[in-house]
N, C-alpha and C positions, 0 to 999 in steps of 0.2 A: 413783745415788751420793748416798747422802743426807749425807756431809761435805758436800759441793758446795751444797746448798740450806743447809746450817749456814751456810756460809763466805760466799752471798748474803745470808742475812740478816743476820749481820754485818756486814756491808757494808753493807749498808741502813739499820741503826740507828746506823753510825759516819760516815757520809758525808753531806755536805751533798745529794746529788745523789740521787733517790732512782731513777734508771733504772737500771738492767740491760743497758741495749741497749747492746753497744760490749762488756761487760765480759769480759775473759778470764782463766782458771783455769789455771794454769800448774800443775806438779807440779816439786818440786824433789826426787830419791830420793838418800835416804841411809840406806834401813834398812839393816841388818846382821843376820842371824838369829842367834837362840842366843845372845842378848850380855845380859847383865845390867844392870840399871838404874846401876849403880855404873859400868861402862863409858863411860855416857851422860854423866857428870860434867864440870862444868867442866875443863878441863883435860887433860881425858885426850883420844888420839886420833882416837875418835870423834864427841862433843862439836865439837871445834877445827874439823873434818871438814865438820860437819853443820851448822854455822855461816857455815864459809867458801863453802861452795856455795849457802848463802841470799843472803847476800852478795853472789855473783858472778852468781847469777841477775839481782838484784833490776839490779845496774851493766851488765850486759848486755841485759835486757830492756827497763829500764825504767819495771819496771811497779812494787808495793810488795808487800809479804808480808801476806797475807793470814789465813792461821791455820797450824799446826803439825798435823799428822795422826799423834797416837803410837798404834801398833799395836807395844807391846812390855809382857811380862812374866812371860811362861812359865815364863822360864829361872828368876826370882824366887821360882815356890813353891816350889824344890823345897829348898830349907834354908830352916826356921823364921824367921834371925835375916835374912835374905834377905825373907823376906815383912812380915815386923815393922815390917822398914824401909824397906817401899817407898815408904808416902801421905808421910814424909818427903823422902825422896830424891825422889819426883818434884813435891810440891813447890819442891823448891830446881832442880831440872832447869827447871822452869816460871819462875820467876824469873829466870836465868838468861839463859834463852833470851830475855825481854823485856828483860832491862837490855841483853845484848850484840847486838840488834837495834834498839835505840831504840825497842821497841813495847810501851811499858806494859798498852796492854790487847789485845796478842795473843789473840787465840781459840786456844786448844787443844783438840782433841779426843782424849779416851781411849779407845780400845778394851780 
């Protein structure tokens, strides 16, 4: 799983502590297939969704959010104005995601 050594080494270059031993990789799933980056928007249902189950992870575990795993964009080439506008729209989906987590320097990964 090469996120999972991404998301180490983030951790490593954002943490006082530089071990590994102890450390555990939770997965929190909220993908959705076939959905548009526009779907993904603040505000809208999936968004609200995929937030609040970060969220509920993090109060029920305990632990902190570590990076975001996006594996979506299929659905995006298939109308020009859809593609045009995706490096924007994910963009702002990335900021986003950092303000309404409290984690300015979130790691995200694109697929």
């Amino acid at each position: 799983m090469p996120f999972a050594h991404r998301v180490l080494l983030h951790h490593a270059a954002n943490s006082s502590s530089s071990s590994r031993d102890g450390l555990v990789l939770g997965l929190v799933p909220a993908a959705v297939g076939g959905t548009r980056i526009w779907m993904w928007a603040r505000g809208q249902p999936l968004y609200e969704a995929a937030v609040a189950r970060a969220r509920a992870a993090v109060d029920a575990g305990g632990g902190t959010i570590g990076a975001v795993l996006w594996f979506q964009g299929e659905s995006d080439t298939i109308e020009l104005h859809d593609a045009t506008a995706y490096g924007g729209r994910m963009e702002r989906l990335v900021n986003d995601f950092r303000a309404d987590l409290g984690l300015p320097n979130l790691l995200v990964i694109q697929d």
